[in-house]
C-alpha positions as CSV (number, residue, x, y, z in Angstrom):
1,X,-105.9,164.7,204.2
2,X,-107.6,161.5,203.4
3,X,-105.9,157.6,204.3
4,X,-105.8,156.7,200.5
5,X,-105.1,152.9,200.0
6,X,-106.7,153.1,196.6
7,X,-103.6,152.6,194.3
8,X,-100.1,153.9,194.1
9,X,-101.4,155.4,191.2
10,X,-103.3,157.8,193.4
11,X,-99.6,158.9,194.9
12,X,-97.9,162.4,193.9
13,X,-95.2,162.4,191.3
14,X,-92.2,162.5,193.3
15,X,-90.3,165.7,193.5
16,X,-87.3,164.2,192.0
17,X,-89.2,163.6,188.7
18,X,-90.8,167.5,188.7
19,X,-87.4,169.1,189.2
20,X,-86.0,166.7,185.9
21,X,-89.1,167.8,184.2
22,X,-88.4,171.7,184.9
23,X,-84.7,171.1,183.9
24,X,-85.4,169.7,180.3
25,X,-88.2,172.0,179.8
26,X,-84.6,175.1,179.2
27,X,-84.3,175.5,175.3
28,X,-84.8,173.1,172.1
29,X,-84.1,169.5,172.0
30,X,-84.5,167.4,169.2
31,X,-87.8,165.3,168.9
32,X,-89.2,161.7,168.8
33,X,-86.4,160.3,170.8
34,X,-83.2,161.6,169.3
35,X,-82.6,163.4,171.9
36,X,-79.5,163.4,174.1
37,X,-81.5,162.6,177.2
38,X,-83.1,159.7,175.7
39,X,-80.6,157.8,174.5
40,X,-78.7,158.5,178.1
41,X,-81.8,157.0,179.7
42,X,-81.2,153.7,177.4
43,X,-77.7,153.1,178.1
44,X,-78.4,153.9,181.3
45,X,-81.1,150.9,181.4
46,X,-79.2,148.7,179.6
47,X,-77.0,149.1,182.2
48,X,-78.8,148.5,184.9
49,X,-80.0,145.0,183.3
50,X,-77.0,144.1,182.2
51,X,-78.0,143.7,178.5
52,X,-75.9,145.9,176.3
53,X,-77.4,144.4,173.3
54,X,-81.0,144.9,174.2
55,X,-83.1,147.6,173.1
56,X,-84.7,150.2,174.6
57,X,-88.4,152.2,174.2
58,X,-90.5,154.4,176.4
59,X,-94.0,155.1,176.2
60,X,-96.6,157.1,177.8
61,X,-99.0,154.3,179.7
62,X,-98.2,150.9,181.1
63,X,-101.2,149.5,178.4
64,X,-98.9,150.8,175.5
65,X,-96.0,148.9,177.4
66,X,-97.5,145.8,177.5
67,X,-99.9,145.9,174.2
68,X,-96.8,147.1,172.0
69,X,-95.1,144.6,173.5
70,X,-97.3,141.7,173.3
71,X,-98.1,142.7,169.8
72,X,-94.2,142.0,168.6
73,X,-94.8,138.3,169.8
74,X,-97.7,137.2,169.0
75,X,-99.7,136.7,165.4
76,X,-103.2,138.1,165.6
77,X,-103.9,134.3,164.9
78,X,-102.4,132.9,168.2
79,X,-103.1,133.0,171.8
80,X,-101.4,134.8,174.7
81,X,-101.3,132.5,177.8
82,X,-101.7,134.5,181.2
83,X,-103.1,134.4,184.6
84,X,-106.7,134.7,184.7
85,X,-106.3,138.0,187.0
86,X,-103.9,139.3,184.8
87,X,-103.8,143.1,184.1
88,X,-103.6,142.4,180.7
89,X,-106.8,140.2,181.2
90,X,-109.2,142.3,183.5
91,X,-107.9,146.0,182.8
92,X,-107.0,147.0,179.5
93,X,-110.1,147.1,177.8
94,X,-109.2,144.8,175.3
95,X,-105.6,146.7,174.3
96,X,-103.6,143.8,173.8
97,X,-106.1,142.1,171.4
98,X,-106.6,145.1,169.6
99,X,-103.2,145.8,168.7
100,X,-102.0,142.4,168.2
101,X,-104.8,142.3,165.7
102,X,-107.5,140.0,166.7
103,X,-106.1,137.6,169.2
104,X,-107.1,136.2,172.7
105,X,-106.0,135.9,176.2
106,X,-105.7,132.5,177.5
107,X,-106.0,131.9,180.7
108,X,-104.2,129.9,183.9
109,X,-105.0,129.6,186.9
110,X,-102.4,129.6,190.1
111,X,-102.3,131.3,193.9
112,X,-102.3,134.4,194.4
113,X,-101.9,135.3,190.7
114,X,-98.7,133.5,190.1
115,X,-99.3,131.3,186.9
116,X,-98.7,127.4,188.0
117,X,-96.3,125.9,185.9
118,X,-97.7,123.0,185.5
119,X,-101.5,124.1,184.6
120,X,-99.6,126.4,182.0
121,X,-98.0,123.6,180.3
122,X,-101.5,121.6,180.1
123,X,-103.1,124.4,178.4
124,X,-100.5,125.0,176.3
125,X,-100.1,121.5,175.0
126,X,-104.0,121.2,174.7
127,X,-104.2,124.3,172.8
128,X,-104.3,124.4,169.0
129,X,-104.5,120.8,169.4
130,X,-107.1,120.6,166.0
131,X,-104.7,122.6,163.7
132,X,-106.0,125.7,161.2
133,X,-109.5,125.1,163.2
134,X,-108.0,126.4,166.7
135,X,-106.4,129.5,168.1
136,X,-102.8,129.2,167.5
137,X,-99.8,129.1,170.8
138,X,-98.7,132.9,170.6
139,X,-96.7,134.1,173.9
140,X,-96.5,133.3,177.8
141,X,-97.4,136.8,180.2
142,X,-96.6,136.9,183.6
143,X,-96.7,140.0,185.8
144,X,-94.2,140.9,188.3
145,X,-95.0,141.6,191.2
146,X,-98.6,140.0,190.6
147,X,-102.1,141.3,190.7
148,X,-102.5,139.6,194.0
149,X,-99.1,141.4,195.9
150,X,-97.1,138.1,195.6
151,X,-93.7,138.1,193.9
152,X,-92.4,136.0,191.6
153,X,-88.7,134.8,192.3
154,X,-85.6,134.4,189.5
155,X,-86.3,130.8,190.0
156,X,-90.1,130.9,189.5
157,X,-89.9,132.9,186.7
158,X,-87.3,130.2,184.7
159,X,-90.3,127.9,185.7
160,X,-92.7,129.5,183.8
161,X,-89.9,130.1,181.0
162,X,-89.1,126.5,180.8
163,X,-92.2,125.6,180.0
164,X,-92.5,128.8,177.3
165,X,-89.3,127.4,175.4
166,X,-90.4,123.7,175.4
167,X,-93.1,125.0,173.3
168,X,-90.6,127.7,171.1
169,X,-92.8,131.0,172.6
170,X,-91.5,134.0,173.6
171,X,-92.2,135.2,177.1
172,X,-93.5,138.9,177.5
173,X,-93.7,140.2,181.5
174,X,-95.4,143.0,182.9
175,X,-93.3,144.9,185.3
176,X,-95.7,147.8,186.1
177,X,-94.7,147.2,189.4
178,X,-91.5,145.7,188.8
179,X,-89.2,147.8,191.2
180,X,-91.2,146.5,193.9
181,X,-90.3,143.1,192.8
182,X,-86.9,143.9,192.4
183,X,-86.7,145.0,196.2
184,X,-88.8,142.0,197.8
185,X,-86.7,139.5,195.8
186,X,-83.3,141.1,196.6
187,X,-82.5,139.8,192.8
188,X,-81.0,141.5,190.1
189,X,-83.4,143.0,187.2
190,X,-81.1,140.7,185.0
191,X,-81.7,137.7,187.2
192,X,-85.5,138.4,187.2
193,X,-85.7,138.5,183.7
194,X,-83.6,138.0,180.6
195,X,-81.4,135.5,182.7
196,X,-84.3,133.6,183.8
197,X,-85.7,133.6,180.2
198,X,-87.8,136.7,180.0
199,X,-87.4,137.9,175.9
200,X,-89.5,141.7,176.7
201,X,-90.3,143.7,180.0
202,X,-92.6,146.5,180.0
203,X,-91.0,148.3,183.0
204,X,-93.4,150.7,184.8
205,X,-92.1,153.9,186.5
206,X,-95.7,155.7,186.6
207,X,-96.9,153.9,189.8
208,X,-93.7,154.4,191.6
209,X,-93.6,158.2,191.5
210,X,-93.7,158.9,187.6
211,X,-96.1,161.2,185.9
212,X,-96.3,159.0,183.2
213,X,-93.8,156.5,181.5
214,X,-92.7,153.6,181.2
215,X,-90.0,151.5,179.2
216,X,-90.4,148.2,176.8
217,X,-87.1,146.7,176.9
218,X,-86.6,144.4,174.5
219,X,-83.6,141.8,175.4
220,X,-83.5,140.1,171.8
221,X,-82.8,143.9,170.0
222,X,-84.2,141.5,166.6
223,X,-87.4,142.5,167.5
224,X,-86.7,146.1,167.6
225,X,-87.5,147.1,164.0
226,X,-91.4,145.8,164.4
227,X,-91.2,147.4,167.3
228,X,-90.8,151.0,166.6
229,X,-93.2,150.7,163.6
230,X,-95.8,149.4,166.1
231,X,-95.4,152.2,168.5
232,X,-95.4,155.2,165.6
233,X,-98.7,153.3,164.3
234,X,-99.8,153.3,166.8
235,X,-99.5,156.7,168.1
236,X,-97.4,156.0,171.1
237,X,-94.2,158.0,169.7
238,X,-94.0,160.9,171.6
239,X,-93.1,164.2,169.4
240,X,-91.5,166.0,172.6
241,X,-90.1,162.7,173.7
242,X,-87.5,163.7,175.9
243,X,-90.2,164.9,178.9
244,X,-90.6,161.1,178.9
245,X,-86.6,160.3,179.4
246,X,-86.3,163.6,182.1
247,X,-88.9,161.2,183.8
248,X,-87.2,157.9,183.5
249,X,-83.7,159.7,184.2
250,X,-84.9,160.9,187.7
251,X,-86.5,157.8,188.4
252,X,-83.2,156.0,187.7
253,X,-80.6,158.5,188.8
254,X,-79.0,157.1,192.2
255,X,-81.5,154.3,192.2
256,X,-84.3,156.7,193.0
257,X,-86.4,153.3,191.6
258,X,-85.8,151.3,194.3
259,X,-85.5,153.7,197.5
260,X,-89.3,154.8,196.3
261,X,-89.9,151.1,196.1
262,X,-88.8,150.0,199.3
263,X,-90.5,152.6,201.0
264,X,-94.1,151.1,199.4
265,X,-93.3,147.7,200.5
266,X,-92.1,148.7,203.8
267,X,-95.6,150.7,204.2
268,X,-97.4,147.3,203.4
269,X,-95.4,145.0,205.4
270,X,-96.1,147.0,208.3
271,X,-100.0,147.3,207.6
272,X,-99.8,143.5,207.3
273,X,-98.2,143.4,210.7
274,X,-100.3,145.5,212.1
275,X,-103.4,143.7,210.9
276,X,-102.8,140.8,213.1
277,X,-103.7,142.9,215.7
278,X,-106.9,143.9,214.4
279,X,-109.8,141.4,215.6
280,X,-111.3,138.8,212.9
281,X,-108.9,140.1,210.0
282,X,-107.1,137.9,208.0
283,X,-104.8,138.1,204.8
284,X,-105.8,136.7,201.6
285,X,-102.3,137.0,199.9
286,X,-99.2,137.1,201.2
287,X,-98.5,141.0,201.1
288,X,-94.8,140.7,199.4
289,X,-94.9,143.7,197.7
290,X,-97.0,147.1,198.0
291,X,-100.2,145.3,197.8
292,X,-102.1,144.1,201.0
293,X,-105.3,141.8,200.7
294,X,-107.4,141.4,203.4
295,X,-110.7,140.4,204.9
296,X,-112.2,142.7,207.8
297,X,-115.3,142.4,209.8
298,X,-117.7,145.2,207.8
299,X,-118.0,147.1,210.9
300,X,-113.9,147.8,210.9
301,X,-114.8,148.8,207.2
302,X,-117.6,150.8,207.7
303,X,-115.4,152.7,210.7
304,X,-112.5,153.4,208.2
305,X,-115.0,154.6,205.3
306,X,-116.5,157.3,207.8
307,X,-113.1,158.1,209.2
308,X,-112.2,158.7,205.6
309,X,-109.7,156.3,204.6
310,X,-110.0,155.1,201.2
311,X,-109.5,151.7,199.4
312,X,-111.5,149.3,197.2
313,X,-113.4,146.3,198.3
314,X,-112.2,143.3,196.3
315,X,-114.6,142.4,194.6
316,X,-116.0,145.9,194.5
317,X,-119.7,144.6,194.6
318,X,-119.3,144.1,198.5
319,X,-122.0,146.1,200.6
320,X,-121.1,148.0,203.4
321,X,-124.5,147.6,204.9
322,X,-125.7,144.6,206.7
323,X,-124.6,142.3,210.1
324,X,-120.9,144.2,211.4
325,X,-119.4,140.9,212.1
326,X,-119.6,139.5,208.0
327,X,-116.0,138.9,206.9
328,X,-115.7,141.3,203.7
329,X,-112.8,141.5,201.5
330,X,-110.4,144.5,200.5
331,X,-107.5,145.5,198.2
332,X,-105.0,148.0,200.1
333,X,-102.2,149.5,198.3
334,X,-99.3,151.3,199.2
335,X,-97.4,154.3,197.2
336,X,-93.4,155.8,197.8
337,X,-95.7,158.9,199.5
338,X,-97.6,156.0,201.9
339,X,-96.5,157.5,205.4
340,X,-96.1,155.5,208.3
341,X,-98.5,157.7,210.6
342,X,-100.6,156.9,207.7
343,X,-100.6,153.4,208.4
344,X,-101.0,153.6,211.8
345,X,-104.2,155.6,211.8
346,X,-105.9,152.9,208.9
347,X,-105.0,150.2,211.5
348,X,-106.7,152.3,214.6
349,X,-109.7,153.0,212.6
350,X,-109.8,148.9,211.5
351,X,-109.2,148.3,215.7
352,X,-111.9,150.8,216.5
């Protein structure tokens, strides 16, 4: 069996989830969401955040999570201000524009993907700043945990919030990998959202052992209405819908979320540990999450490549051939299924 580092969206579906799947699948149920199971799986979510007014939607795709989402509070005339390495940014083919109609993704910078407050208030103040002839202020994105591995804390979030309510915008976040936020924070899912300022999460569940859904809580239930006409138009309304909640009732039964969770962020923290041991390596983000990002000599890299571990280089334009001892960057993620043995072997291949 290959060392695959590629993405936790390489990982199985965990067993949990396949045995929910096979007990839905016994006799009729009613469709597009008005089934018992679904509308167990949004109490049970409103629970969990603490919100029993918000309002609660699965989907099929993390893209639908967050271009839904986004397209509920923005105008096709206004901006969405993000982090330059944003998923909604570099990998979603334009979804977010599309289905908000026409808008644009502005971007801020900050370390290790984590919007900085301060930049995001510049931008904000300088945009639109020539009236009707400008893009218009729209939303705030962040993503938690970040396209970089870091985490952003209940207090860093209300940073970013702050500044999003100074200028009267709503504040969307992508939680695709949220559950590993939850667990390197030690914070509640209310405290790293709606109580930190957070009006919409798109909570993931396909990376963390899913086979494909996700929720869009929405903790102002106002914007629910638009919502659900969004997601029909838009051909995200699932006709056997509760094979999506038999999915999202696994993942949350008994906090199956977070065990599966902490076991991808214990996988990276030791691979991070372990790198330190490797000569010439160094980490390029701090590895908070399930995400490692490091730099290698290219001969370590060329050893794992031909011992059949598997992983990206970041950027992906980096050339395995040339002098061994040239520093070369790499993205190394960690599923629920990541096995410590696993690790181990990646880190004796790196050591040669």
């Amino acid at each position: 069996m290959p060392l695959n580092f590629a993405s936790d969206n390489t990982a199985p579906v965990a067993p949990q989830v396949l045995e929910a799947l096979t007990a839905a699948n016994s006799g009729p149920a009613m469709p597009y969401g008005t089934d018992p199971l679904t509308a167990a799986v949004e109490a049970r979510l409103r629970e969990i955040f603490e919100a029993p007014k918000a309002r609660v939607y699965l989907v099929g795709t993390g893209t639908a999570a967050n271009a839904l989402s986004l397209a509920c509070l923005t105008p096709p005339w206004a901006g969405v201000f993000c982090h330059r390495n944003a998923h909604i940014e570099e990998d979603e083919c334009g979804a977010p524009e599309f289905f908000i109609g026409g808008s644009k993704m502005v971007l801020v910078g900050g370390d290790h993907a984590r919007m900085d407050p301060d930049e995001l208030r510049a931008i904000i103040a300088h945009t639109a700043r020539a009236g009707v002839h400008n893009i218009q202020r729209g939303a705030v994105s962040l993503s938690n945990s970040t396209e970089a591995g870091a985490v952003y804390t209940p207090d860093q979030v209300a940073r970013i919030c702050d500044v999003a309510r100074d200028f009267g915008l709503p504040v969307h976040m992508d939680g695709a990998r949220f559950a590993n936020a939850v667990v390197a924070t030690g914070a509640s899912p209310a405290d790293l959202t709606w109580r930190a300022g957070v009006d919409v999460l798109s909570f993931g569940a396909t990376k963390n052992g899913c086979l494909g859904v996700e929720a869009v809580i929405l903790f102002d239930p106002e914007r629910a209405a638009e919502f659900e006409l969004r997601r029909k138009r838009g051909g995200h309304l699932f006709s056997k819908h509760r094979y999506l909640a038999a999915q999202m009732q696994a993942y949350l039964e008994g906090d199956l979320w977070l065990g599966l969770a902490g076991q991808a962020n214990a996988m990276a923290a030791r691979l991070a540990s372990g790198l330190k041991a490797v000569a010439g390596a160094r980490l390029d983000h701090p590895a908070e999450a399930n995400a490692v990002f490091a730099a290698l000599p290219r001969a370590a890299h060329v050893r794992a490549h031909e011992g059949g571990a598997q992983y990206y280089m970041w950027p992906f334009d980096q050339s395995l051939e040339g002098p061994g001892e040239d520093l070369l960057s790499a993205r190394l993620l960690c599923s629920w299924s990541t096995r410590a043995e696993d690790v181990d072997a990646l880190l004796a291949l790196f050591r040669g």
